[in-house]
PLY file of the C-alpha trace (Angstrom):
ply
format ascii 1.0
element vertex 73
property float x
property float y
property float z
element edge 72
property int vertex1
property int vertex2
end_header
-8.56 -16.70 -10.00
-7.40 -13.18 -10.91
-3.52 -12.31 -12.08
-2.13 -9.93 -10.33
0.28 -7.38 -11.23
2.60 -5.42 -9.04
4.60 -2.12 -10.33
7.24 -1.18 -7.87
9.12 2.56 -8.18
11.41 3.06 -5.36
13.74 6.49 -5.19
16.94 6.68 -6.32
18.08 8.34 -2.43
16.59 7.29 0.86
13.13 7.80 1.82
13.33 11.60 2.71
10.49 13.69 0.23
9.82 10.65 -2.65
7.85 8.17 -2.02
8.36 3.95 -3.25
4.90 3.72 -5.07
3.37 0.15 -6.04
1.13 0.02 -8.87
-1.49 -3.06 -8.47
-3.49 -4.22 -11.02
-5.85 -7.29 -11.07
-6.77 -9.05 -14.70
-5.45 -5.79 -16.08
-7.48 -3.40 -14.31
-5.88 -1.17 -11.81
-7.03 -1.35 -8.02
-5.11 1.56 -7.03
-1.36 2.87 -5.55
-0.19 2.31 -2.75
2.88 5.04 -1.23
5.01 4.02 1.33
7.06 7.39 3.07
8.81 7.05 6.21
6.07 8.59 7.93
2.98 6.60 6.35
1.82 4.24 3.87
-1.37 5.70 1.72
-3.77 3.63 -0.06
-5.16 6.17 -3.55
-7.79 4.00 -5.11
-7.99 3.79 -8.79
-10.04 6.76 -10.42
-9.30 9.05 -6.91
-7.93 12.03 -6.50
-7.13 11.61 -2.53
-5.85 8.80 -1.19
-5.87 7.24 2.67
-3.51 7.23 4.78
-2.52 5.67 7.77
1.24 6.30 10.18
3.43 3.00 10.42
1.85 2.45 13.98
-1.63 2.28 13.66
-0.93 0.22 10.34
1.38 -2.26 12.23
-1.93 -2.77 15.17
-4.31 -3.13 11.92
-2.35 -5.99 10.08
-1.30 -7.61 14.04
-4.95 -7.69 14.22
-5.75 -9.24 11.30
-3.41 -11.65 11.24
-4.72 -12.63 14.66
-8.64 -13.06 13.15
-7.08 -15.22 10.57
-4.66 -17.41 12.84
-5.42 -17.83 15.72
-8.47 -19.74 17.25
0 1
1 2
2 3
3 4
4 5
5 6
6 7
7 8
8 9
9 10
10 11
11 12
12 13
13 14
14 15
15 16
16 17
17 18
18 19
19 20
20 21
21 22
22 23
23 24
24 25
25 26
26 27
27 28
28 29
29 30
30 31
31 32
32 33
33 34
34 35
35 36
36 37
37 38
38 39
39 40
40 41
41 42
42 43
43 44
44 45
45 46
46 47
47 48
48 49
49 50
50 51
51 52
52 53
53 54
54 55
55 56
56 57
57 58
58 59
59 60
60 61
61 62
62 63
63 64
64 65
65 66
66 67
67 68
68 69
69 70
70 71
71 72
C-alpha cells in the first residue's frame, strides 16, 4: 500500500486573498496541490501549470454523490 504524505500551509489571517494549500505526496512522489479559498477549492496536478477548480457548491453535490455510489445500495 502506498504512504501518504500530507503538507498543510494555512494563512496567518482569515481566508480573504491566501489560500490554505495541501501538499500530497504518495511513496515520495508528489500527486499535486490542492488550494482551498473561500470561494473554491482547486486541484493543480503535479508538473502543471493550471490547476482545476471547482466553487464549494458544485464540490459539496460531487462528494454527496459519491459518497452515495459508495454507501448506499
Amino acid at each position: 500500500m502506498a504512504e501518504h504524505e500530507i503538507e498543510l500551509t494555512i494563512p496567518s489571517k482569515p481566508l480573504m486573498n491566501v489560500d490554505a494549500t495541501l501538499v500530497v505526496r504518495s511513496d515520495g512522489k508528489k500527486l499535486g496541490e490542492l488550494h482551498i479559498s473561500k470561494g473554491t477549492v482547486d486541484w493543480k496536478p503535479a508538473g502543471k501549470k493550471t490547476a482545476a477548480y471547482i466553487n464549494w457548491e458544485d464540490f459539496s453535490s460531487m462528494l454527496n454523490k459519491e459518497w452515495a455510489r459508495q454507501y448506499t445500495a
